[in-house]
C-alpha atoms as a printed R data frame, in Angstrom:
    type eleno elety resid chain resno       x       y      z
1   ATOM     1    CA   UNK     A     1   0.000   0.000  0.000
2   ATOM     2    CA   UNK     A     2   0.785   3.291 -0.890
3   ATOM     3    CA   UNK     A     3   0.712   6.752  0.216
4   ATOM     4    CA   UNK     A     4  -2.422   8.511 -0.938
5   ATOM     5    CA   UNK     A     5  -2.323  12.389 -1.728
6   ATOM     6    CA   UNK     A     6  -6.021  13.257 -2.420
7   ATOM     7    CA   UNK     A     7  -6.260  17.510 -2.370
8   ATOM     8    CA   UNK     A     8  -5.363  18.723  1.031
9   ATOM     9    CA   UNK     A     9  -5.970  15.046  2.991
10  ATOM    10    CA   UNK     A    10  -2.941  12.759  2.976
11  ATOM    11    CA   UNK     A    11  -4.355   8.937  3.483
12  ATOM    12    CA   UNK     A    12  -2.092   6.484  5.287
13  ATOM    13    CA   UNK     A    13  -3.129   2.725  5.267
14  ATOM    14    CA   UNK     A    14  -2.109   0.256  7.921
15  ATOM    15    CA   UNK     A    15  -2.980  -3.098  6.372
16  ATOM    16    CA   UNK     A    16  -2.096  -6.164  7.337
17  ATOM    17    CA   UNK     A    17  -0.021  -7.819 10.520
18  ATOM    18    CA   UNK     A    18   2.898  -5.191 11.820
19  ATOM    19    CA   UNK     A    19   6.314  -5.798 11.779
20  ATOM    20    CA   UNK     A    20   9.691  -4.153 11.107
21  ATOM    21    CA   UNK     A    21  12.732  -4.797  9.056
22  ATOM    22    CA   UNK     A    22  10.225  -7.097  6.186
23  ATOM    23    CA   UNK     A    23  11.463  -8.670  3.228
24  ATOM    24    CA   UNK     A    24   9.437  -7.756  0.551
25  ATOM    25    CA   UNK     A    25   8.139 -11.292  0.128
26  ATOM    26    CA   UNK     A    26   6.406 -10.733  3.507
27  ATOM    27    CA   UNK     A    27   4.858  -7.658  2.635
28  ATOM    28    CA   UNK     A    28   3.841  -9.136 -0.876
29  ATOM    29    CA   UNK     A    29   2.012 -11.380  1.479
30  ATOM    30    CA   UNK     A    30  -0.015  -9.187  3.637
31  ATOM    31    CA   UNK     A    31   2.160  -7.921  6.414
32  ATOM    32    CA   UNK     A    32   3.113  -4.288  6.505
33  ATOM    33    CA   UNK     A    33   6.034  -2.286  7.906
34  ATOM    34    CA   UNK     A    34   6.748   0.767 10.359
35  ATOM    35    CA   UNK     A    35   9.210   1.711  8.932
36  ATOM    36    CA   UNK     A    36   7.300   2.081  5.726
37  ATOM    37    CA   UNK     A    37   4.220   3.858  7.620
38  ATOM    38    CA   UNK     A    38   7.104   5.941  8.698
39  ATOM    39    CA   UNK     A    39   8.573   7.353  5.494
40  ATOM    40    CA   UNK     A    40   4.324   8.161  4.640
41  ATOM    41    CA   UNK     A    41   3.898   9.788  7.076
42  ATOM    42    CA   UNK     A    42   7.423  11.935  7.207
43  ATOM    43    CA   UNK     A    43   5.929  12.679  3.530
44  ATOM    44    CA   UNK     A    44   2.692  13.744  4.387
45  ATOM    45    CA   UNK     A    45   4.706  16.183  6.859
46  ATOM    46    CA   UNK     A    46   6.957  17.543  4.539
47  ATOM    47    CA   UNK     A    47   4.498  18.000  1.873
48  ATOM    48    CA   UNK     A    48   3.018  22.364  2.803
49  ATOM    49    CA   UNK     A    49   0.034  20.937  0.795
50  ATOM    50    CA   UNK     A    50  -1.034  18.594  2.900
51  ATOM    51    CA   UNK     A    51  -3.009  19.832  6.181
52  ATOM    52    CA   UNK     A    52  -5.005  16.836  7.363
53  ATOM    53    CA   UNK     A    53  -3.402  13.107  7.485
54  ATOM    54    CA   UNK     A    54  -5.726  10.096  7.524
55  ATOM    55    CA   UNK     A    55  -4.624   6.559  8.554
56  ATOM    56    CA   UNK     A    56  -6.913   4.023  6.979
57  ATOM    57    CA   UNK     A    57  -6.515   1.080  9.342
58  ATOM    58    CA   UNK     A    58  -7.106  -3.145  8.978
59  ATOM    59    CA   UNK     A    59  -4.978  -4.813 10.894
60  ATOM    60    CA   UNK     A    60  -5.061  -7.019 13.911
61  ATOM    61    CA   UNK     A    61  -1.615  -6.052 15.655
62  ATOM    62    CA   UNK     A    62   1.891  -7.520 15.418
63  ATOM    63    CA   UNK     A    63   5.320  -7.164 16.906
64  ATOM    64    CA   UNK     A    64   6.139  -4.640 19.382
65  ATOM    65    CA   UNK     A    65   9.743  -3.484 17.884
66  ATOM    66    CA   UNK     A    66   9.557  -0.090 16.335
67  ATOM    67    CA   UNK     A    67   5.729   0.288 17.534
68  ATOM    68    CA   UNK     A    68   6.335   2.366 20.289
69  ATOM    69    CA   UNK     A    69   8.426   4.835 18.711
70  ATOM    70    CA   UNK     A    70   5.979   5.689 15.624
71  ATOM    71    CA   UNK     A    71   3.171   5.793 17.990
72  ATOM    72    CA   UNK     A    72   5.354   8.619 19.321
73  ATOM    73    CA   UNK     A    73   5.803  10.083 15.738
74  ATOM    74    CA   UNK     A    74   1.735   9.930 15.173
75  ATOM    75    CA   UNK     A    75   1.576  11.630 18.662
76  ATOM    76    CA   UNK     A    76   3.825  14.694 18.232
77  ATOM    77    CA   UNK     A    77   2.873  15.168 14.192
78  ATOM    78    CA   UNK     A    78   1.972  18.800 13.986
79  ATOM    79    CA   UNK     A    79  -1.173  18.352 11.489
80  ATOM    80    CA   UNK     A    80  -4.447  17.313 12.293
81  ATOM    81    CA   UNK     A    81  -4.770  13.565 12.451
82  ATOM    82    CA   UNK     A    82  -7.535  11.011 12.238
83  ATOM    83    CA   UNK     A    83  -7.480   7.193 12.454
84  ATOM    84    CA   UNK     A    84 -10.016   5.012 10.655
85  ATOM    85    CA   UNK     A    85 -10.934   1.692 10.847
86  ATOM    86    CA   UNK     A    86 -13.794  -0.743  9.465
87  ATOM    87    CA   UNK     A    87 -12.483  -3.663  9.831
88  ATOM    88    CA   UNK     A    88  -9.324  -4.356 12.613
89  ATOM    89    CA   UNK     A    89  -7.425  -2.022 15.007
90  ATOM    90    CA   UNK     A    90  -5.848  -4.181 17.283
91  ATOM    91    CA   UNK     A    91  -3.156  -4.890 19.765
92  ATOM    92    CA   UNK     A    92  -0.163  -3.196 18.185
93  ATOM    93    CA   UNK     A    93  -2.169  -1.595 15.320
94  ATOM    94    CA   UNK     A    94  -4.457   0.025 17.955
95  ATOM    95    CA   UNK     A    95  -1.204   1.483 20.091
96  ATOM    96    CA   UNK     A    96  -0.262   3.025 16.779
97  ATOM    97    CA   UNK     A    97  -3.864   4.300 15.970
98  ATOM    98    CA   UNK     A    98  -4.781   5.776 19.243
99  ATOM    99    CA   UNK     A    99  -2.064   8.357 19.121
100 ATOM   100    CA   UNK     A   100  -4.262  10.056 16.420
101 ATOM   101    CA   UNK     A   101  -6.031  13.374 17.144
102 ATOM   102    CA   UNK     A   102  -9.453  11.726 16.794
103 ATOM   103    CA   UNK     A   103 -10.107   7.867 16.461
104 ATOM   104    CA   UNK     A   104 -12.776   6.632 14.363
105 ATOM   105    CA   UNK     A   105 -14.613   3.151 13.733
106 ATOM   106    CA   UNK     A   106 -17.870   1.777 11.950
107 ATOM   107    CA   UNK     A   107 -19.794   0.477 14.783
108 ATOM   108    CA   UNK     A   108 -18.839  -3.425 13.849
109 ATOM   109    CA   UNK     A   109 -15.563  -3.124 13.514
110 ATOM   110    CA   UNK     A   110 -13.118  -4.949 15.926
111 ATOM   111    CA   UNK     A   111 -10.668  -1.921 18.376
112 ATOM   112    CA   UNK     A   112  -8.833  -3.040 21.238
113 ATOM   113    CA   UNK     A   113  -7.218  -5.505 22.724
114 ATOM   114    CA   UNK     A   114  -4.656  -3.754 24.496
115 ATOM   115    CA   UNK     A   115  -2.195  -6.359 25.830
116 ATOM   116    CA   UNK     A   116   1.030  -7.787 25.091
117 ATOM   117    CA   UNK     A   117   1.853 -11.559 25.178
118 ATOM   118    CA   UNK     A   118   4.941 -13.800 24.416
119 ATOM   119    CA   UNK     A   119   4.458 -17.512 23.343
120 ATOM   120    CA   UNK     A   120   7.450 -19.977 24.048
121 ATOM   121    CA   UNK     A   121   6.533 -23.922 23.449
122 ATOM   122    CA   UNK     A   122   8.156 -26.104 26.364
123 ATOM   123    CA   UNK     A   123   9.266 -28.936 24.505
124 ATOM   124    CA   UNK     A   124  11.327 -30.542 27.179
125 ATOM   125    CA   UNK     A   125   8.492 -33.713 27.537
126 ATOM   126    CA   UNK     A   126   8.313 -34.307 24.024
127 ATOM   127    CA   UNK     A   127  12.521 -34.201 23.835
128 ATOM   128    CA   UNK     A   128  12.252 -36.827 26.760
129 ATOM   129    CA   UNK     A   129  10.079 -38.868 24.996
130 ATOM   130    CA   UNK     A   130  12.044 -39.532 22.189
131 ATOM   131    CA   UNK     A   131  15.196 -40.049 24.711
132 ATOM   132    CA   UNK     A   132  16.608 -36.421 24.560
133 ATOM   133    CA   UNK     A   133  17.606 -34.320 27.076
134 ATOM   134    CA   UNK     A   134  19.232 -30.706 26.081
135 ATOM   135    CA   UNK     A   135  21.791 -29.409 28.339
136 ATOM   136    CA   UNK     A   136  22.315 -25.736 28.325
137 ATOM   137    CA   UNK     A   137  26.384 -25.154 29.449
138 ATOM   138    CA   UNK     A   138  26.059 -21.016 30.373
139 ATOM   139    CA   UNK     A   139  28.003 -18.894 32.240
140 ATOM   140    CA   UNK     A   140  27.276 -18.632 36.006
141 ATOM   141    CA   UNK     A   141  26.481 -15.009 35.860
142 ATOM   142    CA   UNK     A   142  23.781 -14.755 33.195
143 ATOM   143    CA   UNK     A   143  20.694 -17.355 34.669
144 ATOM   144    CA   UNK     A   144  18.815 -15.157 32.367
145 ATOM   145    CA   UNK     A   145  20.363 -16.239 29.591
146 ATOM   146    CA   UNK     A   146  19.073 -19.057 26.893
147 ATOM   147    CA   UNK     A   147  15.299 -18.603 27.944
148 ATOM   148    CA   UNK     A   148  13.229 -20.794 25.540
149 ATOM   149    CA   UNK     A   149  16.111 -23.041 23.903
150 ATOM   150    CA   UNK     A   150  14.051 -25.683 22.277
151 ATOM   151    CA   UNK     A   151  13.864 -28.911 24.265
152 ATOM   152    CA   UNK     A   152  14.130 -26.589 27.538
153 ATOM   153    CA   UNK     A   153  11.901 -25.585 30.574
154 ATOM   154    CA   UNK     A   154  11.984 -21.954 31.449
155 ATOM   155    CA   UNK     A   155  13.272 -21.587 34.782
156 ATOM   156    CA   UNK     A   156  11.312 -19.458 37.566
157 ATOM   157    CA   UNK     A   157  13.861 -16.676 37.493
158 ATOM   158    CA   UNK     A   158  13.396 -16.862 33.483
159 ATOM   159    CA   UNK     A   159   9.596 -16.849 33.658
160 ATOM   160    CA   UNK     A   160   9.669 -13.788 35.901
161 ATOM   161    CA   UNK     A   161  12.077 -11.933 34.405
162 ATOM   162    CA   UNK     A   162   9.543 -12.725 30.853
163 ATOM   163    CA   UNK     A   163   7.027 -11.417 32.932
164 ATOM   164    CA   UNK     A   164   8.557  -8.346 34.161
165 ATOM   165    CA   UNK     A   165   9.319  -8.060 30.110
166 ATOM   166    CA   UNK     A   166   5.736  -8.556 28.912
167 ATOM   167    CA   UNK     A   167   4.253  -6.373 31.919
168 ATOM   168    CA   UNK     A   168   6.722  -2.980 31.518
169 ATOM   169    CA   UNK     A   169   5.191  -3.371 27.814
170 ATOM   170    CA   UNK     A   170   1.854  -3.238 28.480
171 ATOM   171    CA   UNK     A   171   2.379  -0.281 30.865
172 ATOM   172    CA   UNK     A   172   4.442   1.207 27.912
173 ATOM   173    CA   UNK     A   173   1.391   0.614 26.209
174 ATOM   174    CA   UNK     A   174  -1.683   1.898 28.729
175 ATOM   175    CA   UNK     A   175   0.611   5.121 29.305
176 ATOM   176    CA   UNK     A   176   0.515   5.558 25.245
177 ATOM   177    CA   UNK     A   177  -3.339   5.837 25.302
178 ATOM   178    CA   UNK     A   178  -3.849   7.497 28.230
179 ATOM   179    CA   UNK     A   179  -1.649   9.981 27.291
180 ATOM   180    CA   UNK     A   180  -3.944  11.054 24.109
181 ATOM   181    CA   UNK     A   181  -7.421   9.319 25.291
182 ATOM   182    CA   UNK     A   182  -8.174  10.800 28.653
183 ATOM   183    CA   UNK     A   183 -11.690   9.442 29.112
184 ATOM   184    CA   UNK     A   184 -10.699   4.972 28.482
185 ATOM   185    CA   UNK     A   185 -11.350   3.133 31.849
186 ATOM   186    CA   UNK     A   186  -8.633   0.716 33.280
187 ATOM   187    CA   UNK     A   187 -11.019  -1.464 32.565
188 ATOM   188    CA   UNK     A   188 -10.926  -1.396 29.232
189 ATOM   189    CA   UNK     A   189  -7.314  -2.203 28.917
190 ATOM   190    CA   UNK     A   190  -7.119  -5.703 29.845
191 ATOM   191    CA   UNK     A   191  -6.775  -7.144 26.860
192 ATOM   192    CA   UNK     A   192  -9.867  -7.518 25.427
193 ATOM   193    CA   UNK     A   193 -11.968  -6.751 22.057
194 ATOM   194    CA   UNK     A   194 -14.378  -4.560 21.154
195 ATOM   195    CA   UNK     A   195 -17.260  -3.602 18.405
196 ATOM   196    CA   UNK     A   196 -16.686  -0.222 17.236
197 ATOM   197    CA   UNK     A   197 -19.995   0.742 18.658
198 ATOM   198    CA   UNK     A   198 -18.214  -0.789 22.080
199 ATOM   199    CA   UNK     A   199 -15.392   1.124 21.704
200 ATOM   200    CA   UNK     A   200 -16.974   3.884 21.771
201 ATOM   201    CA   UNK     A   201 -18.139   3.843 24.489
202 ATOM   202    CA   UNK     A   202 -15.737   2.813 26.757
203 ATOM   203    CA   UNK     A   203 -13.776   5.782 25.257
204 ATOM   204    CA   UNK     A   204 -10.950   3.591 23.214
205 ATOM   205    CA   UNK     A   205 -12.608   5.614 19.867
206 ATOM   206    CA   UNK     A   206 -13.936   9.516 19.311
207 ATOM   207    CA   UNK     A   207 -16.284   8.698 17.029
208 ATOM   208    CA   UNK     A   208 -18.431   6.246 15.170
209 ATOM   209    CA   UNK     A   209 -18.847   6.418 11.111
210 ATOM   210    CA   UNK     A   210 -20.106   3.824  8.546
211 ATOM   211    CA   UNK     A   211 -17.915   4.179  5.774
212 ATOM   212    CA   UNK     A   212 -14.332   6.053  5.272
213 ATOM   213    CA   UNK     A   213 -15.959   8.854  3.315
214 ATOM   214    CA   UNK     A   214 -18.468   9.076  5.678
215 ATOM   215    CA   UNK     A   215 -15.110   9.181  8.494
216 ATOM   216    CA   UNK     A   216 -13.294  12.123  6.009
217 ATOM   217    CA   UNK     A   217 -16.877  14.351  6.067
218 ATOM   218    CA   UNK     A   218 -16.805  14.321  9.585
219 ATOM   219    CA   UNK     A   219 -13.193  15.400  9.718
């Protein structure tokens, strides 16, 4: 997807899972890059005939690297901004799209889930199974080290230290929103989904439209 210059709007879409550093095969296939929604939107900037910037949003999250820091690039852009969605803002995708001067959804779309999870298979019983054990020979001063080696068992210094990881994220991420939505409950930042129409009112969006060109007449 590309950057669309349309009179004085500038239209960013966010389509697709979020990553950073993609090959292009990956973004042939769907995914899309911050560092790509990046260079739009330093072009929408830059351009003096652009005065409103619009990102068009369907996507249900991704990675955290590189979120955080174009979430603060959305947040300090000196136009007006607007984030759309009729289909997905989630996780990741919503971090990015709540830093927009006004957030808006068709009431059925899906906004939310503000949370951050890791996901590390403990193979150790299936390694035992077939009569393998993995040793892990690290030095004495990093227990942290080698967390999730295949055929492993986290340890419970590993697992909290995860935690810790996982947690400072998601208060990265509350912080984010609360910093440009004053009005979400805590309670709507545990993690969980919402219909546009839902989201709406528990603050996460500004406003409710139908259709993006029903979204760029109300901006």
């Amino acid at each position: 997807p590309m950057l669309v210059k349309s009179g004085e709007l500038a239209i960013i879409p966010v389509k697709g899972v979020i990553g950073s550093g993609l090959t292009e095969l990956e973004k042939m296939m769907g995914a899309v890059d911050v560092d790509d929604v990046e260079e739009m939107l330093e072009e929408a900037e830059r351009d003096p005939g652009v005065e409103h910037i619009i990102f068009d949003f369907d996507s249900p999250g991704g990675t955290v690297t590189g979120v955080e820091e174009l979430a603060n690039k959305i947040r300090d852009v000196g136009k007006p901004t607007m984030a759309y969605t009729d289909s997905e803002m989630a996780s990741a995708a919503y971090w990015l799209g709540s830093q927009a001067d006004r957030v808006v959804a068709s009431p059925s779309a899906t906004v939310g889930s503000v949370g951050v999870y890791m996901a590390i298979p403990d193979m150790s019983k299936l390694y035992e199974s077939q009569g393998v054990r993995m040793v892990v020979i690290k030095s004495s001063g990093s227990p942290l080290k080698g967390a999730g080696i295949e055929g492993t068992s986290l340890s419970d210094e590993q697992m909290a230290d995860l935690q810790a990881s996982v947690d400072g994220i998601h208060e990265d991420f509350k912080a984010a929103i609360r910093a440009k939505r004053k009005m979400v409950a805590d309670s709507a930042l545990r993690g969980q989904v919402f219909s546009g129409k839902q989201a709406a009112a528990q603050g996460l969006v500004t406003g409710l439209a139908d259709s993006f060109s029903k979204a760029l007449a109300s901006f």
